[in-house]
N, C-alpha and C positions, 0 to 999 in steps of 0.2 A: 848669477845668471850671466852668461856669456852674450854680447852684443853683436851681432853681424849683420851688417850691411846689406839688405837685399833689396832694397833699390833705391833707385837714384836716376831724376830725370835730369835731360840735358841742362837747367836751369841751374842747379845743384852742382854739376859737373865745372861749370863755367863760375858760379859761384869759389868754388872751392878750388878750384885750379887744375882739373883734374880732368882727362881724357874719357870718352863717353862708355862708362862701361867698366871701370879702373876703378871704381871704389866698392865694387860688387863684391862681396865675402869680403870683406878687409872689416877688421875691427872697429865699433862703433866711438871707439876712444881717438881713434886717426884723425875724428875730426875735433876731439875736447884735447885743449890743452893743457888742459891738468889731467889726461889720461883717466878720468875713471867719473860717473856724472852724480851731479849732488846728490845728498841724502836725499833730500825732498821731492827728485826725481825716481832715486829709487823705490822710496815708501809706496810714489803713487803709482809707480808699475805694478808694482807687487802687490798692490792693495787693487787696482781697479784695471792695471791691464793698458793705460794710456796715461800721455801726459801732455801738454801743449803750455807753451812758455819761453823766455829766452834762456839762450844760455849762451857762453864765453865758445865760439871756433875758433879754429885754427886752419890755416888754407895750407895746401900743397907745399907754399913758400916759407909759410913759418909764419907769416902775418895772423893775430888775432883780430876779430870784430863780434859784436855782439851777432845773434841770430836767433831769430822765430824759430820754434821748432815744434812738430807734433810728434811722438814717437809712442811706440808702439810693439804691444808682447805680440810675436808670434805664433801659435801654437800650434799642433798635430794635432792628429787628429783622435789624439787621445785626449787632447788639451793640456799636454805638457808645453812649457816654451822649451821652443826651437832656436 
């Protein structure tokens, strides 16, 4: 399952380092720096569709910090993720 960025409020933006509107469609791994997110994160998309919990970011700079996060399948309107 492919990750895309579909939104991002100013909080986030400023969070991350990143101009208002500039992380929209960019891949969800931009912000993990290990590039790809834990099993435990994947199981529970794929099992329920949602996940909330922290996990390891990475900002515009390169700098890591721990972060809250909720995230979330997207789906069509067939109920495929998007």
């Amino acid at each position: 399952m492919d990750s895309i960025i579909v939104y991002a409020n100013k909080a986030a933006g400023r969070i991350f380092g990143y101009a208002e509107g500039e992380l929209l469609g960019r891949p969800a791994t931009t912000l993990n720096p290990n590039n790809e997110p834990e099993e435990r994160v994947r199981t529970a998309l794929a099992q329920t569709g949602s996940w909330t919990g922290e996990l390891p970011q990475v900002r515009k700079d390169g700098s890591v910090f721990d972060a809250a996060a909720s995230l979330f399948v997207v789906r069509d309107d067939k109920g495929r993720p998007h």
